[in-house]
C-alpha positions as CSV (number, residue, x, y, z in Angstrom):
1,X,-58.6,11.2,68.5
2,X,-62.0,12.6,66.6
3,X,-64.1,14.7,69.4
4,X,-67.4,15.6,68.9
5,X,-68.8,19.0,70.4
6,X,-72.6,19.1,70.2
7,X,-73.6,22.9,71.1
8,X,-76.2,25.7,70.9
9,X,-76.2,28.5,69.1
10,X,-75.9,32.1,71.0
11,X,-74.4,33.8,73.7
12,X,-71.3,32.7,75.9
13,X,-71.9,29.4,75.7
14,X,-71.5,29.2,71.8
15,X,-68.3,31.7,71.9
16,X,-66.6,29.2,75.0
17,X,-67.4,26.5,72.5
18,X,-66.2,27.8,69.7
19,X,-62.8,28.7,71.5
20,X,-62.7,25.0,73.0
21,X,-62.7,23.7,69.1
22,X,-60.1,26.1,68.5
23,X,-58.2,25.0,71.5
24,X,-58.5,21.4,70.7
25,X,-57.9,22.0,67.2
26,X,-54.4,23.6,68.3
27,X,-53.4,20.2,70.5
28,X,-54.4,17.8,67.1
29,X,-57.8,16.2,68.4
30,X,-59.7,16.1,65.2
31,X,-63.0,18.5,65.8
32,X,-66.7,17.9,64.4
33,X,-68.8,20.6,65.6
34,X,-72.7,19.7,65.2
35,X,-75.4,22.8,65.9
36,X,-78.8,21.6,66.4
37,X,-79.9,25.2,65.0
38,X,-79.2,26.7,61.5
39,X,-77.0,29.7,63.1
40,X,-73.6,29.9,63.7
41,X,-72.2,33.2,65.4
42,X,-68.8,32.6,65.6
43,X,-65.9,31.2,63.8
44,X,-65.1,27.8,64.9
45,X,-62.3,25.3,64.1
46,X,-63.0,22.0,63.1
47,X,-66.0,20.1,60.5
48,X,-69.4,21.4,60.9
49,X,-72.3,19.6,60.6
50,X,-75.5,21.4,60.5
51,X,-78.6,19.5,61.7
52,X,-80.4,22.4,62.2
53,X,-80.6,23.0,58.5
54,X,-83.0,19.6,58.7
55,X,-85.3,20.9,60.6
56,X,-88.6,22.0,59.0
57,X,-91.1,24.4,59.9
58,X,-93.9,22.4,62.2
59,X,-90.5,20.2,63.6
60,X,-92.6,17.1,64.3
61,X,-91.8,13.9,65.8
62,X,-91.3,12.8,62.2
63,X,-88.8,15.2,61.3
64,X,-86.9,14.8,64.8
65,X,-86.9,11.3,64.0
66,X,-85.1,12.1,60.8
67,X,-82.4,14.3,62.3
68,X,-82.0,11.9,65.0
69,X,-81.2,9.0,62.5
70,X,-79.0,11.3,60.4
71,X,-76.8,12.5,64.2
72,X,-76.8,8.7,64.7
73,X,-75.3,7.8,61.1
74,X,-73.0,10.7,61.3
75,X,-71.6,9.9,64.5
76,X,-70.6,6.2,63.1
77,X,-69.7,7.3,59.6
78,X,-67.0,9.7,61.1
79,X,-65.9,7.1,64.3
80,X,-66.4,9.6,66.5
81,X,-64.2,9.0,69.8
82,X,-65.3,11.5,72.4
83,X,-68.7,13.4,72.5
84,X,-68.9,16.7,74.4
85,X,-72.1,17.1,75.2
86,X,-73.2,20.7,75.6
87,X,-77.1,20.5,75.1
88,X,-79.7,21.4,77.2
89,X,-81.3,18.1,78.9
90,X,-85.0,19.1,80.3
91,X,-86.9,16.2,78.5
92,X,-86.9,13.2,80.2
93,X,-88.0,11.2,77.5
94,X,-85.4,12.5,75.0
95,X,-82.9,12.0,77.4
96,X,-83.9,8.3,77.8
97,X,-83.4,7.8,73.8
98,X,-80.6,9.5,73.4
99,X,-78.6,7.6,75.9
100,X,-80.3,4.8,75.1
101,X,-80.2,4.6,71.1
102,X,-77.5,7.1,69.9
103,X,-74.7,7.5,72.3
104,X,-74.0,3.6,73.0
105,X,-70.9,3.0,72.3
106,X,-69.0,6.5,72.0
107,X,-67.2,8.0,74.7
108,X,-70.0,11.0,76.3
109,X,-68.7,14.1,78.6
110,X,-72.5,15.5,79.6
111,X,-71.5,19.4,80.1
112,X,-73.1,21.0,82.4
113,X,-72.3,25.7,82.2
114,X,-75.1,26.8,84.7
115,X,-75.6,26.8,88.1
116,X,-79.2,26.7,86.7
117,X,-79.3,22.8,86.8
118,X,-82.8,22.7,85.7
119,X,-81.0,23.2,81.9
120,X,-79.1,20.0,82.0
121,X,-81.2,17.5,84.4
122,X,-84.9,16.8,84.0
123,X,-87.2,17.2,86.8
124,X,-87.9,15.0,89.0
125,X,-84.5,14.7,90.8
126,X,-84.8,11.0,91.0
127,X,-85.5,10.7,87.4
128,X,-82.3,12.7,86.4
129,X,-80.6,10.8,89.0
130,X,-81.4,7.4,87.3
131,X,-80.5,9.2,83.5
132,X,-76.7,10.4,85.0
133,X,-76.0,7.5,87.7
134,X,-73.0,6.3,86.1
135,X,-72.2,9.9,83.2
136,X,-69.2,11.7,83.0
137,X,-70.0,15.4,83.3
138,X,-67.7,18.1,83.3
139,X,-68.4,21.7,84.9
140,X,-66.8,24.9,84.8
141,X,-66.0,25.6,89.0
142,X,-65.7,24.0,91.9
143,X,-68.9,24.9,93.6
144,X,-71.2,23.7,90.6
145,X,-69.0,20.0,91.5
146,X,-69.8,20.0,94.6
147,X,-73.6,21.4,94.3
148,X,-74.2,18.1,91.7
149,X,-72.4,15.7,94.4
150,X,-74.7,17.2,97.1
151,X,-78.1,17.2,95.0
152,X,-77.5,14.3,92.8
153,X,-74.7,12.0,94.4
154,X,-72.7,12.0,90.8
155,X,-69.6,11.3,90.8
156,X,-67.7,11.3,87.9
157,X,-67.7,15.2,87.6
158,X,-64.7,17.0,86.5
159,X,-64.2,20.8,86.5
160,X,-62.3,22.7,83.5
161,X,-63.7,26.4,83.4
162,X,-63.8,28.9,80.9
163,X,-60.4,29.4,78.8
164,X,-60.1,32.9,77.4
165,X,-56.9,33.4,75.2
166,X,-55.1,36.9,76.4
167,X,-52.9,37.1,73.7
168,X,-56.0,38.0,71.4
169,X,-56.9,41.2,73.5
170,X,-54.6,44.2,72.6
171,X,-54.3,46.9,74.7
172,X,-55.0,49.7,73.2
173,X,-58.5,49.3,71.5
174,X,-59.7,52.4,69.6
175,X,-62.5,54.2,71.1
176,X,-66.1,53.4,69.0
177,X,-67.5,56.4,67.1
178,X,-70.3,56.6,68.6
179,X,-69.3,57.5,72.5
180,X,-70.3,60.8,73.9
181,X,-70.0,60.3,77.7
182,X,-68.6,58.4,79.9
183,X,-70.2,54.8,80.2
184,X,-70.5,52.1,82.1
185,X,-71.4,48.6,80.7
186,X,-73.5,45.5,80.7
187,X,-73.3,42.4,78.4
188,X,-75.8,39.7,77.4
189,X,-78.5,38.3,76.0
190,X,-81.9,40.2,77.2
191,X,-83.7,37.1,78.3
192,X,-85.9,37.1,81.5
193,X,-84.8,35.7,85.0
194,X,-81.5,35.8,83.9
195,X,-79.3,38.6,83.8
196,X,-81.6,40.9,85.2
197,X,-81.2,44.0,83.0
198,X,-84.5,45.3,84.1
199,X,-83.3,45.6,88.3
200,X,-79.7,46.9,86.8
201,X,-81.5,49.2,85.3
202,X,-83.2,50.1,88.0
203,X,-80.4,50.3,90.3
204,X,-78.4,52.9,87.6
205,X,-81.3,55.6,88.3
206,X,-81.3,55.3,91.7
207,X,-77.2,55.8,91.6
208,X,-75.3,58.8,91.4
209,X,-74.4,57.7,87.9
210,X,-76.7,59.6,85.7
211,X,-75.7,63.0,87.7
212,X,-72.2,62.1,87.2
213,X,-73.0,62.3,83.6
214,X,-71.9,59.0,82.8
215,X,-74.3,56.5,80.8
216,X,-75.1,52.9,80.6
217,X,-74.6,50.7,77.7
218,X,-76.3,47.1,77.2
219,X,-74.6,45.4,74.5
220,X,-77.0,42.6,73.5
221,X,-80.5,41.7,72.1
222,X,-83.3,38.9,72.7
223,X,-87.3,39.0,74.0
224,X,-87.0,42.0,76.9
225,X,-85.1,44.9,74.8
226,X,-88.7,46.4,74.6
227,X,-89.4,46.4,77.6
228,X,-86.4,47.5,79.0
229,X,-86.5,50.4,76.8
230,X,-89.6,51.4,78.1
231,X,-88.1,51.0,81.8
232,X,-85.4,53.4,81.1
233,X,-88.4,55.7,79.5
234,X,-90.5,55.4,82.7
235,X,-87.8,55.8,84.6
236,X,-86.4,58.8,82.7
237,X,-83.2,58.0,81.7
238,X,-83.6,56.9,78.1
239,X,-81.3,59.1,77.3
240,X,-78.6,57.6,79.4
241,X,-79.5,54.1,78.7
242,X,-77.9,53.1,75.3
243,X,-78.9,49.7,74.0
244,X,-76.5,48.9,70.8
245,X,-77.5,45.2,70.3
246,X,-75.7,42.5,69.2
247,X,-72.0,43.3,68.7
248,X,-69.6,40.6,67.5
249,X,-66.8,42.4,68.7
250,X,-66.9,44.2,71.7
251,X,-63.8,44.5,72.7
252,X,-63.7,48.2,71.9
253,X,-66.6,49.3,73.6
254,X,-65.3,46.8,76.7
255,X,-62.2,48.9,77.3
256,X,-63.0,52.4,76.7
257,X,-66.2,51.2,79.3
258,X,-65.0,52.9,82.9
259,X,-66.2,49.5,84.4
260,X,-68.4,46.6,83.3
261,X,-71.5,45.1,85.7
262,X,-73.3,41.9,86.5
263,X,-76.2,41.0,88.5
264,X,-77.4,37.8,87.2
265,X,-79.9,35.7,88.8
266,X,-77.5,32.7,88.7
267,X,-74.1,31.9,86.1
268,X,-71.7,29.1,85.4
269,X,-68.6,30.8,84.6
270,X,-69.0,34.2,82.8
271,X,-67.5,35.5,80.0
272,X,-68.0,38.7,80.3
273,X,-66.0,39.0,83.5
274,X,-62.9,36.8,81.5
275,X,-63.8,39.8,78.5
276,X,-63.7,42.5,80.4
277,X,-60.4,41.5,82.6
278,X,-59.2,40.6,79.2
279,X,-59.6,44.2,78.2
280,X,-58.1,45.5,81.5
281,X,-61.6,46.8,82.1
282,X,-62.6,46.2,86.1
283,X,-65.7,44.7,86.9
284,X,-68.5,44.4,89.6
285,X,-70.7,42.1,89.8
286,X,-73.0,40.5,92.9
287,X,-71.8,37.3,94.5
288,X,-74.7,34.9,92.0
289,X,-74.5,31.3,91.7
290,X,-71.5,30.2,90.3
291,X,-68.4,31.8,88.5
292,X,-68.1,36.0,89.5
293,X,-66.2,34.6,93.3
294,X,-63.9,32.3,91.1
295,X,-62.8,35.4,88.9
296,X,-63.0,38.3,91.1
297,X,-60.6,38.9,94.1
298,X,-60.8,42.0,95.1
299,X,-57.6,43.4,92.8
300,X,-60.0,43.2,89.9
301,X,-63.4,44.2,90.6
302,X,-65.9,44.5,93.4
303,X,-68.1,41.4,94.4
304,X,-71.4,42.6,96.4
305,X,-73.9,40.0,98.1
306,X,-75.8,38.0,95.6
307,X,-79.5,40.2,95.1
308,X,-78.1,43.2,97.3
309,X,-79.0,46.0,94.9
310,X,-78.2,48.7,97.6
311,X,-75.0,47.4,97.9
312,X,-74.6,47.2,94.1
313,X,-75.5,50.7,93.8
314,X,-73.2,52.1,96.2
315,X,-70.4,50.2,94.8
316,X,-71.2,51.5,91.1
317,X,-71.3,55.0,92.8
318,X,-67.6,54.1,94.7
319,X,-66.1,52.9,91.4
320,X,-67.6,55.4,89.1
321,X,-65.9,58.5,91.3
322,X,-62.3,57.0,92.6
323,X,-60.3,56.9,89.6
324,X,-57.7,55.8,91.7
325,X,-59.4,52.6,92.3
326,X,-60.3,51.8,89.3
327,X,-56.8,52.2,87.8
328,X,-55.8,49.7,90.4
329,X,-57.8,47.3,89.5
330,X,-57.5,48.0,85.6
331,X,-53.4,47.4,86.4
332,X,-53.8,44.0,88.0
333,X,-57.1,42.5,85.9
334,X,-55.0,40.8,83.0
335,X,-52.7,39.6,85.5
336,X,-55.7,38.6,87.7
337,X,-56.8,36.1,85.0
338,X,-53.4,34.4,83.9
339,X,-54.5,31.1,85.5
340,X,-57.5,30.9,82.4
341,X,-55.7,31.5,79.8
342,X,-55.5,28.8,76.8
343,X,-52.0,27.6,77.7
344,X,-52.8,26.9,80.9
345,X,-56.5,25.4,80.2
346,X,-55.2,23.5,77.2
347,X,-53.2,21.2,78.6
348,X,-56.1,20.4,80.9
349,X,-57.9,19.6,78.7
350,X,-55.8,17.1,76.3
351,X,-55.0,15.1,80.0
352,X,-58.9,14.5,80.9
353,X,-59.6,13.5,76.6
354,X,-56.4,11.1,76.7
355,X,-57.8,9.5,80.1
356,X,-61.2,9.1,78.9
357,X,-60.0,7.7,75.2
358,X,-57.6,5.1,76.9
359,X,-60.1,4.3,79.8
């Protein structure tokens, strides 16, 4: 079977994609991977084809209309079987031409990774309810299934979540260079509205944290590092907020990290929760829209009530001074994912292909 997987470039979403091709790869589906921007950040497993490289500076609607001609040729040249699609869908319009002039007669899962539906459905509702009457759409937990069924009435949704594949993570990661103190970490891309860096941020100063001696690092980059930067100045903790940008590995400054922390404004199924039980690293994060409930369970991590920063803060002060607590949770969080791992997802995922393929 030849499967498609149309994706983005960036972030969690790329590196779940790129282990999906991998995974797939592994069970003998034939991969294509196509990236509608010229920037890959992971390794992937399967053909690439790079439509991003097509697109020109001004990227008008005559240059679209070339890429879109070139996607539709490719798709036929290479008989494509399956289509995962894991674009964001806010254009109506698009939407409409896409279904209507490129995907006919191929096989398309529509995936949906945020609880954020305005990525993946235009506005209005009734419009994205006409697009996806009758689409196959696969989401990563159960809520996000039955928050479409409620909002939308779709019913051809399947959930697969996340796979994360343990036996990559070793145990005994060498500590970076460049750490000083004890630290506490965040992960992500610096966007606003999403992971909220800035109220994290904000919460760490009012915390017993930077007494403690014990810092926080933000692995990642994008539009707010800036302005966070100045936050942390106003705030006067620069010096206890390190920003070290984009790091392809992480791993090492995940499990030397005393715990990781999330607060985002809304999730699908996050990564850096798998990552950081993966690295026996514990993890608290507020109760956001979807994926932190599905992942921690109280062996693990500590989940506080979604936008409850004085509740965040005081469990980022419990953590941070019961070593006792956080070794518990460090000896159960690899276990505490087992159900995620590939040779459990894999299999999954060949049964819901093979059913669509001879469907």
């Amino acid at each position: 079977m030849c499967v498609l997987v149309e994706s983005l470039a960036g972030g969690g979403a790329e590196r779940s994609a790129a282990l999906l091709t991998q995974m797939l790869s592994d069970l003998g589906f034939e991969i294509h991977l196509v990236t509608i921007t010229d920037k890959i950040g992971y390794e992937f497993s399967g053909r690439l084809f790079n439509l991003g490289k097509y697109k020109n500076a001004t990227n008008g609607i005559f240059n679209k209309l070339k890429r879109f001609r070139r996607f539709k040729k490719y798709l036929h040249e290479q008989e494509i079987d399956v289509v995962l699609d894991f674009r964001m869908r806010r254009n109506a319009l698009k939407e409409f031409l896409i279904q209507r002039y490129l995907y006919p007669g191929f096989k398309v899962v529509f995936m949906v990774r945020s609880a954020n539906f305005g990525y993946y459905f235009p506005e209005p509702d009734v419009v994205a309810k006409q697009l996806f009457k009758d689409a196959e759409l696969c989401v990563l937990t159960e809520a996000m299934k039955q928050n479409i069924e409620r909002r939308f009435g779709f019913e051809k949704i399947k959930v697969l979540p996340n796979a994360i594949e343990l036996s990559a993570y070793e145990r005994n990661y060498p500590e970076p260079n460049d750490v000083t103190h004890p630290y506490i970490l965040a992960s992500g891309r610096l966007q606003r509205g999403v992971k909220q860096f800035d109220k994290l941020i904000e919460t760490y100063a009012k915390s017993e944290l930077p007494k403690l001696g014990i810092d926080l690092y933000i692995l990642g980059q994008d539009e707010m590092l800036s302005g966070l930067r100045q936050l942390a100045k106003d705030l006067n903790i620069s010096d206890k907020v390190v920003f070290k940008g984009f790091i392809n590995y992480p791993e090492p400054y995940v499990t030397h990290a005393l715990f990781s922390v999330l607060c985002s404004a809304f999730e699908g199924f996050p990564r850096v929760i798998l990552e950081s039980l993966a690295c026996g690293t514990p993890v608290i994060s507020t109760d956001c829209p979807t994926g932190p409930r599905e992942l921690l369970d109280g062996t693990n991590g500590i989940l506080v009530p979604h936008q409850d920063f004085e509740a965040l803060k005081e469990a980022m002060n419990c953590l941070a001074q019961e070593e006792h607590t956080r070794n518990r949770f460090k000896a159960a969080a690899r276990a505490s994912i087992r159900k995620f791992d590939v040779a459990q997802i894999a299999p999954q995922w060949q049964g819901y292909l093979n059913a669509l393929y001879n469907d």
